[in-house]
C-alpha positions as CSV (number, residue, x, y, z in Angstrom):
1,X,35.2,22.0,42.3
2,X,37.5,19.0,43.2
3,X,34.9,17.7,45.4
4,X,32.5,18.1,42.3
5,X,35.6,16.0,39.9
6,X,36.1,13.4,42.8
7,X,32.5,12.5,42.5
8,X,32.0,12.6,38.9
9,X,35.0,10.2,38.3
10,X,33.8,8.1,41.3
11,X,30.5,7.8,39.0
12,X,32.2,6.6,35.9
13,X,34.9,4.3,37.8
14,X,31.6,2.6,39.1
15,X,29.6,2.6,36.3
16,X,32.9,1.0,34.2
17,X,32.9,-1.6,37.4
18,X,29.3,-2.5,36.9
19,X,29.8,-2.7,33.3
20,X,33.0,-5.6,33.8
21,X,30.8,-7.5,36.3
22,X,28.2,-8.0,33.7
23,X,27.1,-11.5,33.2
24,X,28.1,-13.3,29.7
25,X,24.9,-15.2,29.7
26,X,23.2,-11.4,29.6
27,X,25.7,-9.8,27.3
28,X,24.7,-12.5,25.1
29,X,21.0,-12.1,25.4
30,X,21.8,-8.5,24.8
31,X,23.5,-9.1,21.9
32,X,20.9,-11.4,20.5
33,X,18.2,-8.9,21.1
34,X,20.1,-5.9,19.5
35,X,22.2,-6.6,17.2
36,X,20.3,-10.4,16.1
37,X,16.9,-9.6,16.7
38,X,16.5,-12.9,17.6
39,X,13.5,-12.3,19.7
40,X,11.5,-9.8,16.9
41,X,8.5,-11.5,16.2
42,X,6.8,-13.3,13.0
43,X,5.0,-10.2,11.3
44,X,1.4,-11.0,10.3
45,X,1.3,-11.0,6.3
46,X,-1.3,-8.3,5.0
47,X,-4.9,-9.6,4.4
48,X,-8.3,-9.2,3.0
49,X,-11.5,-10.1,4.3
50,X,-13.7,-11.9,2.6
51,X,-17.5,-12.1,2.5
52,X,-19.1,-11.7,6.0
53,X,-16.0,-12.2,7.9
54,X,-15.6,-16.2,7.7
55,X,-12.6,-16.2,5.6
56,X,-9.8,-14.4,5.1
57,X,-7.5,-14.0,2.1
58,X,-3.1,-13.3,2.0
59,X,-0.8,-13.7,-0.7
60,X,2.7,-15.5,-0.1
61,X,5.4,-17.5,-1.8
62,X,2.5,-20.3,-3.0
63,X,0.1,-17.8,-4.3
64,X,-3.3,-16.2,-3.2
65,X,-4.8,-18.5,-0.1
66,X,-8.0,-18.0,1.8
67,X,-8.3,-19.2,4.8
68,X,-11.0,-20.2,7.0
69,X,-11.2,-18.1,10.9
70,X,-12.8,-21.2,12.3
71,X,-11.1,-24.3,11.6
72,X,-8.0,-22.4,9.9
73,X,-8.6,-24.6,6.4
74,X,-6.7,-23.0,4.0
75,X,-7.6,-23.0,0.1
76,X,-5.3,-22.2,-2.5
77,X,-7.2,-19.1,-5.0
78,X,-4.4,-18.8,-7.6
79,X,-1.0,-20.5,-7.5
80,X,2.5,-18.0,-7.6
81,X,2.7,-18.6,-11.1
82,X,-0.3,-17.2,-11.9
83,X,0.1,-14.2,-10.4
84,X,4.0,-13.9,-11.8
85,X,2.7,-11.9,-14.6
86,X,1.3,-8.9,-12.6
87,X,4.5,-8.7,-10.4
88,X,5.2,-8.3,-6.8
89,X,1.6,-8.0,-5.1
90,X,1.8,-4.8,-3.1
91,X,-2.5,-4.7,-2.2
92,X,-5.3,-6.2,-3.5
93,X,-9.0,-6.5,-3.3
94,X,-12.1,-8.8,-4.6
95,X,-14.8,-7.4,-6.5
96,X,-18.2,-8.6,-4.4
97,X,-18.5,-12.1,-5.4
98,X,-15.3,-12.5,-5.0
99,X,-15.3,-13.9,-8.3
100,X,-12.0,-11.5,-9.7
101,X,-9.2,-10.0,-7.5
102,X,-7.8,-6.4,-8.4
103,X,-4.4,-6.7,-7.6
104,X,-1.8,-3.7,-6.9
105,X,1.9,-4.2,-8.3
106,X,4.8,-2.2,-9.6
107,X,4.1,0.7,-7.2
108,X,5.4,4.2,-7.1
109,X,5.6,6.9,-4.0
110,X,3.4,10.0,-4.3
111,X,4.9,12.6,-1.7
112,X,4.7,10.1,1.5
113,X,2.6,6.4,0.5
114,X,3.3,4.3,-2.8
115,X,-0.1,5.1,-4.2
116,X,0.9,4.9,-8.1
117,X,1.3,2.1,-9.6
118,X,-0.1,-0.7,-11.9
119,X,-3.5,-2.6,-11.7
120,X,-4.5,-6.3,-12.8
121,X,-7.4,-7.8,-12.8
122,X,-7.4,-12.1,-11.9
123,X,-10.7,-14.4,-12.8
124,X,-10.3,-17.0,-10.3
125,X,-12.5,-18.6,-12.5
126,X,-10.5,-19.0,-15.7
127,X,-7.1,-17.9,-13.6
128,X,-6.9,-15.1,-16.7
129,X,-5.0,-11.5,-16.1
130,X,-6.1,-8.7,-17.4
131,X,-4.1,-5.5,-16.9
132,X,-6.0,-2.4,-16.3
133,X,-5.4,0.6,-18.2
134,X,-3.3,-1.5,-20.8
135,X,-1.2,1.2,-23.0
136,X,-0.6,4.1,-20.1
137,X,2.5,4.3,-19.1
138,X,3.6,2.2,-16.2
139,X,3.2,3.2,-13.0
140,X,0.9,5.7,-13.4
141,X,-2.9,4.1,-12.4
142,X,-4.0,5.6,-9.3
143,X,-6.7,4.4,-6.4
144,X,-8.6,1.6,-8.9
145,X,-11.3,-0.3,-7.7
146,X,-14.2,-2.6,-8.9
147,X,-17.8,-1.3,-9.8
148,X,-20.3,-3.0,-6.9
149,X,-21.2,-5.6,-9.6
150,X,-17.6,-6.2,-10.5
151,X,-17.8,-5.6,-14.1
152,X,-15.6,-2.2,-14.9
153,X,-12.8,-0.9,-12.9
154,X,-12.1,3.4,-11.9
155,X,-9.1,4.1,-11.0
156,X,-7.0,7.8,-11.4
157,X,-4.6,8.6,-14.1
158,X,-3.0,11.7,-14.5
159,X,-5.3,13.6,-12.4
160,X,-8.2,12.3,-14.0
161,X,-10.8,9.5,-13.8
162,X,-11.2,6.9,-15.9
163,X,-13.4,3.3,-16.3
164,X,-12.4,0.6,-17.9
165,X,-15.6,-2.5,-19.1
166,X,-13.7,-5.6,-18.0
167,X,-15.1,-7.7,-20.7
168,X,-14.3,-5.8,-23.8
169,X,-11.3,-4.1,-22.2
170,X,-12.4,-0.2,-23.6
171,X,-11.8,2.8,-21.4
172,X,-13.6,5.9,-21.1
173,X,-12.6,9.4,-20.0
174,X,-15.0,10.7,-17.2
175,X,-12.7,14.2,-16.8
176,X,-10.8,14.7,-19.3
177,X,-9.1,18.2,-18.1
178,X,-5.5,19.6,-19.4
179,X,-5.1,22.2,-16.5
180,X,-2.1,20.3,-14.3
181,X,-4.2,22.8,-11.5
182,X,-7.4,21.0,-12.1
183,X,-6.9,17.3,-9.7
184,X,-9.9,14.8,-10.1
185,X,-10.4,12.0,-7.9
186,X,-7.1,12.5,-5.9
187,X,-5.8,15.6,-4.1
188,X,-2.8,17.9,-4.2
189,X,0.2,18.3,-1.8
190,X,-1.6,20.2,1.0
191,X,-5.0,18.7,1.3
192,X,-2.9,14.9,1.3
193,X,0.1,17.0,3.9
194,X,-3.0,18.0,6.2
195,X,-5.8,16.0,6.0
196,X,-5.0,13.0,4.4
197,X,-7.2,12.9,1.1
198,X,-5.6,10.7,-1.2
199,X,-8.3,8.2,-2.7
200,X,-11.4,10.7,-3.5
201,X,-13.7,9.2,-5.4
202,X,-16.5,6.2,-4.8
203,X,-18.7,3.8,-7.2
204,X,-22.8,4.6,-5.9
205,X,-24.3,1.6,-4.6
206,X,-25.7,1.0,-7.9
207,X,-22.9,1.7,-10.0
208,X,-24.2,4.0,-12.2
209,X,-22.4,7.0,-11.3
210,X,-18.8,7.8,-9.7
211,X,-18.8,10.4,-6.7
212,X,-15.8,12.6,-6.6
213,X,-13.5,15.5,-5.5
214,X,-11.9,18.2,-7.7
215,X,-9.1,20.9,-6.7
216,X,-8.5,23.8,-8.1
217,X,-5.0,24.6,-7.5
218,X,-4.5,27.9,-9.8
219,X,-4.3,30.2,-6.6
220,X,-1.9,28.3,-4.8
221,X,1.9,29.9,-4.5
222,X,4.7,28.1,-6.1
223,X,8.1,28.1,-4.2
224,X,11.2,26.2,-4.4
225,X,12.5,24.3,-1.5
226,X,16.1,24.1,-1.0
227,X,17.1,20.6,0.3
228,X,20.3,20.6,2.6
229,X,22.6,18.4,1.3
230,X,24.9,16.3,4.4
231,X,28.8,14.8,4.1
């Protein structure tokens, strides 16, 4: 046993040696790693592809930019102030001819990802915003995205799926169920826990008619989970 005690101090009386003989030139580069993150690199902003791959679009403190891969050109889409209206741009996405932008804002968690939130549609043409699902209260649009020839938006509200005609701004019901365990077009806790269905429903090629998933939730057990609260 005192063999065993001699040893172990011998260890920490040499590890406290090597510890004084470190270099300050490392100690500072340790500190500026750690505690400075000096050496973190840039992060690449989120971005959007656009057409067949030539460009590519990203959104920062000028406004929406597209970018060309070859030569690197950039061109300004819409200016910060334009897009000051929506608020802060969490995702967005272009219709096909890239004509109109959908743009994500004001977003909400649902269990693990912020997938509620509020939608706006930007003409880069006439640089006009149109919010989608105008009168529902905020934060509550779910999954929207344009029809193939960019003239409505679907998106999810209140477990149920909706369209809204971009030029005359009406909305129509395509579920219109009252049963919280009826879920159209998004899923519930387990299927999004296990298999990761959030977004489930698609535009057809043609846009005629909207593909989707409904659960039926009635049998599923209820139970309350206690949270452990910590000092």
């Amino acid at each position: 046993m005192k063999k065993t005690v001699a040893v172990f101090l011998g260890v920490v009386a040499l590890a406290a040696t090597a510890a004084a003989q470190i270099p300050d030139r490392l100690d500072r580069a340790l500190t500026a790693i750690l505690n400075r993150n000096e050496y973190t690199p840039e992060s690449f902003p989120s971005i959007v592809w656009l057409g067949d791959g030539g460009r590519y679009a990203t959104i920062d403190a000028t406004g929406l930019i597209a970018y060309d891969t070859a030569s690197g050109t950039a061109t300004p889409l819409a200016t910060s102030d334009q897009l000051k209206p929506a608020g802060m741009v969490s995702g967005f996405t272009f219709s096909s001819d890239a004509s109109k932008v959908l743009l994500f804002t004001n977003t909400r968690k649902v269990w693990r990802l912020n997938t509620r939130g509020d939608y706006w549609v930007l003409d880069l043409r006439t640089h006009t915003l149109q919010q989608i699902g105008r009168g529902a209260p905020a934060s509550t649009l779910m999954f929207a995205k344009f029809s193939p020839d960019g003239t409505r938006v679907a998106f999810v509200r209140q477990q149920n799926i909706y369209v809204e005609d971009l030029s005359r701004g009406r909305v129509t019901a395509l579920t219109s169920g009252r049963d919280p365990n009826i879920i159209n077009g998004t899923s519930d806790w387990v299927n999004e826990e296990e298999f990761f269905i959030r977004d489930a429903f698609t535009w057809s090629p043609d846009g005629r008619q909207i593909a989707y998933l409904q659960f039926d939730t009635s049998r599923v057990g209820r139970f309350t989970l206690e949270r452990q609260r910590t000092r």
